[in-house]
C-alpha positions in Angstrom: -5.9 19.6 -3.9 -5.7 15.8 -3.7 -3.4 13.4 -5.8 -6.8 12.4 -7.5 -7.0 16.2 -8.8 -3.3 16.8 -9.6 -2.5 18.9 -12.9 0.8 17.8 -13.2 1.3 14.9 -15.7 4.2 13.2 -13.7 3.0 10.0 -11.2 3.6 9.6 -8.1 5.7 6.8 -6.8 4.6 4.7 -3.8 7.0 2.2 -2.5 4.8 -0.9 -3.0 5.6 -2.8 0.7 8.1 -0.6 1.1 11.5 -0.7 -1.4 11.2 -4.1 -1.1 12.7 -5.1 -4.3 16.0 -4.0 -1.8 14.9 -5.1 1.3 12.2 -7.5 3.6 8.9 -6.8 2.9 7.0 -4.7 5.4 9.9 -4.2 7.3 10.3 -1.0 9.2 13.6 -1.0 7.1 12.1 -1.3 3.5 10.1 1.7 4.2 13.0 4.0 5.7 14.8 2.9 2.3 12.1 4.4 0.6 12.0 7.4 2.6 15.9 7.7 1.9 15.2 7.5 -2.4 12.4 9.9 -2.5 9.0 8.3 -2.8 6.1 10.2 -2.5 4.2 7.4 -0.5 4.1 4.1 0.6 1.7 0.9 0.5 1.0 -2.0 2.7 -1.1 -4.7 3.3 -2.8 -5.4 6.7 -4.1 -8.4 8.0 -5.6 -9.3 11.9 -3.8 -11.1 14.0 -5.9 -13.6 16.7 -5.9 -10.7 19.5 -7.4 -8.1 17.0 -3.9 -6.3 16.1 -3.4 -5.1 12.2 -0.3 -6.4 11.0 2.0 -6.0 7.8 1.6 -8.9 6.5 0.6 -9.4 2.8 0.3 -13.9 3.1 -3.1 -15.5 4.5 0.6 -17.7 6.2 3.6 -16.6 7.4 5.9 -19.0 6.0 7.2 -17.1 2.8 8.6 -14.1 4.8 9.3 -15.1 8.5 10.8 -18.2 9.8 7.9 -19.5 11.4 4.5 -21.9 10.3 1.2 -21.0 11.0 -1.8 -18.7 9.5 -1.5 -14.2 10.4 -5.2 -14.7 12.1 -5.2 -17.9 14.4 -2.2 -16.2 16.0 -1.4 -13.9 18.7 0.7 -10.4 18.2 3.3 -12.1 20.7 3.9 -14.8 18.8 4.3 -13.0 15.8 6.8 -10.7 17.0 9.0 -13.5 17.7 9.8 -14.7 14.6 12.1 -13.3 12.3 10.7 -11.2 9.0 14.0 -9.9 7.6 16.5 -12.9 7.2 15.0 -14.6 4.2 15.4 -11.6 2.1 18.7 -10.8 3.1 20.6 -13.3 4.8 21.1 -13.9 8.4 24.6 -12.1 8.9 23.2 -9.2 6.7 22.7 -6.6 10.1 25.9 -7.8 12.1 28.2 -4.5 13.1 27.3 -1.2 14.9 25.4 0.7 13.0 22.9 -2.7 12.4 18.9 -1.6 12.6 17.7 -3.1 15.9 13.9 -3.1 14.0 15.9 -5.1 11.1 13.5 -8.3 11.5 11.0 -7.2 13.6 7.0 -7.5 12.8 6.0 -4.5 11.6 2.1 -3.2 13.2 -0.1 -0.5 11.2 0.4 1.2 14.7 4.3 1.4 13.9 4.6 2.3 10.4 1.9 4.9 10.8 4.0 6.4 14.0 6.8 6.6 11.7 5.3 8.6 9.3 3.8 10.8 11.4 7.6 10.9 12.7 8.9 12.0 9.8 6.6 14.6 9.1 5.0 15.5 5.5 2.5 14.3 3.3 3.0 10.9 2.2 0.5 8.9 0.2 -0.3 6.0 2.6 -2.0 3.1 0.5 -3.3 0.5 3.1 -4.9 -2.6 1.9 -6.8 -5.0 3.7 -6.7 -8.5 2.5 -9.7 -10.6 2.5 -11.7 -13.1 2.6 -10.6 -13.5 6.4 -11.9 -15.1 9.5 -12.5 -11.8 11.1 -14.7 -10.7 8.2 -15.5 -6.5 9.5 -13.9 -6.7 12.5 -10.9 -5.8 9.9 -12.1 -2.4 8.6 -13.5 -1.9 12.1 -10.2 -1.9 13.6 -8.9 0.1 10.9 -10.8 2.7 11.0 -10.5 2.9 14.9 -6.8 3.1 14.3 -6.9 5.7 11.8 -9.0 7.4 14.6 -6.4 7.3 17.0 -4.0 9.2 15.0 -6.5 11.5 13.9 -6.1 10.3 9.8 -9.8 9.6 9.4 -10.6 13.0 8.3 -9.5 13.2 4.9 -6.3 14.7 3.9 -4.9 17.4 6.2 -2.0 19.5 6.0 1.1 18.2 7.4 0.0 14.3 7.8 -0.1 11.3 6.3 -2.4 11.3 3.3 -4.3 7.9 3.5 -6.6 5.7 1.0 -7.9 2.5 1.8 -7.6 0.0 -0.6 -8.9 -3.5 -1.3 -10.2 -5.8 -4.4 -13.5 -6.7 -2.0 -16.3 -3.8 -2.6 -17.8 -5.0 0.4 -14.7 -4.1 2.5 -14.5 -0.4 1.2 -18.2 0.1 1.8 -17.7 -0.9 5.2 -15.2 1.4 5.7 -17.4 4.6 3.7 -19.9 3.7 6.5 -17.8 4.0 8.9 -15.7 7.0 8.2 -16.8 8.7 5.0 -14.3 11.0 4.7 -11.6 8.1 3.7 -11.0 8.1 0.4 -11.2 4.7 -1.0 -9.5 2.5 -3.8 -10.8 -0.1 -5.5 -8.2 -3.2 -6.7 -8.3 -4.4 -10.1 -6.6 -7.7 -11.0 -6.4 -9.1 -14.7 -7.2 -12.3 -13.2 -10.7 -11.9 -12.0 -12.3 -8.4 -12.6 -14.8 -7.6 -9.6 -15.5 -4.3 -12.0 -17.4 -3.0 -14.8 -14.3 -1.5 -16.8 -16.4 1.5 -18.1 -15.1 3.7 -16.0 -17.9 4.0 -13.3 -17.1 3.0 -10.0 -19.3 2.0 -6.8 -20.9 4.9 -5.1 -18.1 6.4 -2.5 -15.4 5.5 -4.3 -13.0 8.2 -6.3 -10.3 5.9 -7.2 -9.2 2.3 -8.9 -6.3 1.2 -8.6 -5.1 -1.2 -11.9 -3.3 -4.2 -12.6 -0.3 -3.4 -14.9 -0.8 -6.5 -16.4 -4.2 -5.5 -17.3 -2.8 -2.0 -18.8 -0.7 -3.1 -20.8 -3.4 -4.8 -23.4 -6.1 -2.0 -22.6 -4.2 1.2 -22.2 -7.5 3.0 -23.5 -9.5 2.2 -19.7 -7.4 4.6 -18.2 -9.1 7.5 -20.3 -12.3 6.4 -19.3 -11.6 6.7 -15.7 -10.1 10.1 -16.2 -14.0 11.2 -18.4 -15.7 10.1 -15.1 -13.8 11.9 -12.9 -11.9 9.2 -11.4 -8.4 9.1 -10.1 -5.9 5.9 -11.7 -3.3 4.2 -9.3 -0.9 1.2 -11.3 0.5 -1.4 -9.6 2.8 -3.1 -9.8 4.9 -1.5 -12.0 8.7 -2.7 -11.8 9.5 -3.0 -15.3 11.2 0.5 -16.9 8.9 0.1 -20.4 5.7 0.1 -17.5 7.0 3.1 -15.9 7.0 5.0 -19.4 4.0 3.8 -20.4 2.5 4.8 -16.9 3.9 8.5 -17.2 2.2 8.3 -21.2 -1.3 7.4 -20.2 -0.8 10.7 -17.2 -2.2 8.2 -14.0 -1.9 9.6 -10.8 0.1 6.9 -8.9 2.7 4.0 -10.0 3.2 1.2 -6.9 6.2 -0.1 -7.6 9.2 -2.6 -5.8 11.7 -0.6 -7.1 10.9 2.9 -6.0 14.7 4.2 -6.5 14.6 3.0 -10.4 10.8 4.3 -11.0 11.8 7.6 -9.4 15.0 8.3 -11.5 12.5 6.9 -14.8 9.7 9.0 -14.6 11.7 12.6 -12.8 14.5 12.0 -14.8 12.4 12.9 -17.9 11.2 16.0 -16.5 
């Protein structure tokens, strides 16, 4: 049974980036903090560095969370792994001592988060979103899907592995990745600002699950019911206030993506 066809009326929480309302972004770190409070999954954005490599990197620029200038796609994976991703979030002095994380501020690739997971063994809902409109149009969901490949997630869910969906707010982008591996589920983004979607429940052929903008919930709660009459799963991001998570867990969606995966997870199993 996938989350989509769940019985249970609790959500499930995916660290949105990570726990990054505690720590950087995308960070190797702000996911193993999420491991440590429970989460059932995880989200991340990818983007394509100059030399083809899928990075965590949620910007079109790098300024806002490393210390360098410059735009994800004009440059190379070396040069990106020499700047520092972890500082402006929590200080420079922040990993000083013996026990600091040697990954602290380290870029993190698809490759290595996904490695992780597989590391650590379960089933985690793994929400990867590719960002576009990009200079390397496809050649995105083309290298995803050939890295999905390579660690054998391209199949659908299996027992004992990461349990993945592809996500983006461009329908183009998540046909191209239904041609090229159908057996991905897919999840399509809606913003308040900007619907790309009919909001009458229907969804484009191949697709199972829409993922909404809380923003967007909170004046049309009633959508949610007509995604459930066609069949459809109901992701929610991002849901950081404690009145969103209740009124998540009210409405019975699947998934909340959240910041603050410690508080979310304490809000909606602490009810139970």
């Amino acid at each position: 049974m996938t989350v989509e066809q769940q019985t249970t009326t609790r959500p499930l929480v995916v660290a949105h980036r990570g726990a990054s309302a505690e720590e950087a972004e995308h960070t190797l770190r702000a996911y193993r903090r999420a491991y440590e409070h429970g989460a059932d999954g995880v989200e991340c954005d990818v983007r394509l560095t100059a030399d083809h490599h899928l990075v965590c990197v949620h910007d079109r620029r790098v300024e806002r969370t490393s210390n360098g200038a410059g735009v994800v796609s004009t440059l190379e994976l070396a040069r990106l792994e020499q700047l520092d991703w972890a500082s402006w979030k929590n200080g420079p002095g922040d990993a000083e001592g013996p026990d600091a994380d040697p990954e602290r501020g380290h870029l993190l690739t698809l490759r290595r988060l996904l490695d992780s997971l597989v590391e650590q063994g379960g089933e985690p809902l793994t929400l990867i979103e590719t960002k576009h409109p990009t200079r390397h149009g496809d050649d995105v969901e083309k290298t995803l899907v050939q890295v999905l490949r390579a660690f054998d997630l391209d199949r659908g869910d299996q027992p004992g592995r990461p349990h993945v969906r592809v996500m983006s707010f461009s329908g183009r982008a998540l046909q191209r990745v239904h041609k090229l591996s159908p057996k991905v589920p897919l999840v399509h983004l809606v913003s308040a600002k900007g619907r790309s979607l009919p909001l009458d429940g229907t969804l484009p052929p191949g697709v199972r699950t829409v993922g909404l903008d809380i923003a967007f919930l909170r004046k049309k709660a009633s959508v949610v019911q007509k995604y459930r009459r066609h069949g459809h799963g109901v992701f929610v991001w991002t849901v950081d206030r404690e009145e969103d998570m209740d009124l998540c867990r009210e409405l019975g969606v699947d998934v909340v993506i959240t910041n603050r995966p410690r508080v979310a997870i304490d809000r909606i199993r602490g009810t139970e």
